[in-house]
C-alpha positions as CSV (number, residue, x, y, z in Angstrom):
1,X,122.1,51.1,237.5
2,X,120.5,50.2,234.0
3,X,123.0,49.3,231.7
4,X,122.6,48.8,227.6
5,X,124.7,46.6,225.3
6,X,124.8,46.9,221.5
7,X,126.7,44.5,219.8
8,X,127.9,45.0,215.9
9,X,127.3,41.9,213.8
10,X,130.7,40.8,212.8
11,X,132.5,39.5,209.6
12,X,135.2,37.5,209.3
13,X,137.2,40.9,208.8
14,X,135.9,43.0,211.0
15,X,137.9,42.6,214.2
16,X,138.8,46.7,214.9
17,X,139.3,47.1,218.6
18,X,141.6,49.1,221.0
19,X,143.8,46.6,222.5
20,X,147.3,46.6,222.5
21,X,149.4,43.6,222.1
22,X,151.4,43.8,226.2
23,X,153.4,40.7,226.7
24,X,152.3,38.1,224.1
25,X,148.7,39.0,224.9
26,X,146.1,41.6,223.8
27,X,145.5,43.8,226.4
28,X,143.3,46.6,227.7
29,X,143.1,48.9,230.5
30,X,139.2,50.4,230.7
31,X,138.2,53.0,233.3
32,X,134.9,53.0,234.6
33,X,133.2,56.4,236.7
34,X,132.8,54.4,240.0
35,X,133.5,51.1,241.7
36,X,130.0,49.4,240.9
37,X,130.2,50.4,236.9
38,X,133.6,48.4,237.4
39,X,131.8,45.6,238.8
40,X,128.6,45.9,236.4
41,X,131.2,45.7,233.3
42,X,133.1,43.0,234.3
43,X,129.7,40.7,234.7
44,X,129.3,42.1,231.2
45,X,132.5,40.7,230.0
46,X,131.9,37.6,231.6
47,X,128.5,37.0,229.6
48,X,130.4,37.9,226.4
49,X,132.9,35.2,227.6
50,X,130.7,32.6,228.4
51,X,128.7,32.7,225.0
52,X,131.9,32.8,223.1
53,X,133.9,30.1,225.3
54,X,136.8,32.3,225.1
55,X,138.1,34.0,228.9
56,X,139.8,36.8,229.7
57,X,142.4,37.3,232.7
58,X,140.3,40.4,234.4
59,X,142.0,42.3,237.1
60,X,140.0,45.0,239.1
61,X,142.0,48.2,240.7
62,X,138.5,50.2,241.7
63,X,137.5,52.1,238.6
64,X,140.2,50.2,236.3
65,X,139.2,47.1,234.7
66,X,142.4,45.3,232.6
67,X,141.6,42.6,230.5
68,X,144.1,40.2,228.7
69,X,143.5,37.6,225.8
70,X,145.6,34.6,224.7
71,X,144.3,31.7,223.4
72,X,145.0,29.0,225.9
73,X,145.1,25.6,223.7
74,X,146.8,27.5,221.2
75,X,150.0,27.9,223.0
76,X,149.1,31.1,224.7
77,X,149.4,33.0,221.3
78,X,146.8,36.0,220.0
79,X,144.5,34.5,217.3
80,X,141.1,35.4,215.8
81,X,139.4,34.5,219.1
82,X,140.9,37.2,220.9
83,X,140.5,39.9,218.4
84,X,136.5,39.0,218.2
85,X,136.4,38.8,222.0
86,X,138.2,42.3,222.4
87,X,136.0,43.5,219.5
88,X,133.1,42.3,221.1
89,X,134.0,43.9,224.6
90,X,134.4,47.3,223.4
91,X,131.1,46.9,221.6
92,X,129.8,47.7,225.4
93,X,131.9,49.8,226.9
94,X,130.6,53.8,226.9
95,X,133.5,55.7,228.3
């Protein structure tokens, strides 16, 4: 499987994404055709994590990736890391 990432270049006001603020957090459900796209997008993620320093809680249900953002050493809260990191994320994902 040969996967292809294009990421937008970003201003300070561009943050447009398709989360939904779910319990304090942003939050995104994405559904993926078969088990290993699930897998391949969440390693994905995690690169787009690591270079940003910024994590999201991932849970995996088969074809159904959810992803959640707080900012931990900001009391949990949603701040302009999480809107980048969810703007960055959908950047990749091909539905």
């Amino acid at each position: 499987m040969r996967a292809f990432f294009i990421f937008k270049r970003m201003t300070p006001t561009n943050y447009e994404h398709n989360w939904n603020v779910t319990k304090g957090a942003l939050e995104r459900v994405f559904e993926l055709p078969t088990f290993s796209a699930a897998i391949a997008f969440v390693i994905a993620v995690g690169r787009i994590a690591e270079l940003n320093n910024h994590h999201p809680d991932i849970s995996i249900s088969y074809t159904k990736v959810t992803l959640r953002s707080v900012t931990h050493d900001q009391g949990n809260s949603i701040t302009v890391k999480d809107h980048q990191l969810a703007h960055k994320i959908d950047a990749i994902y091909f539905p």
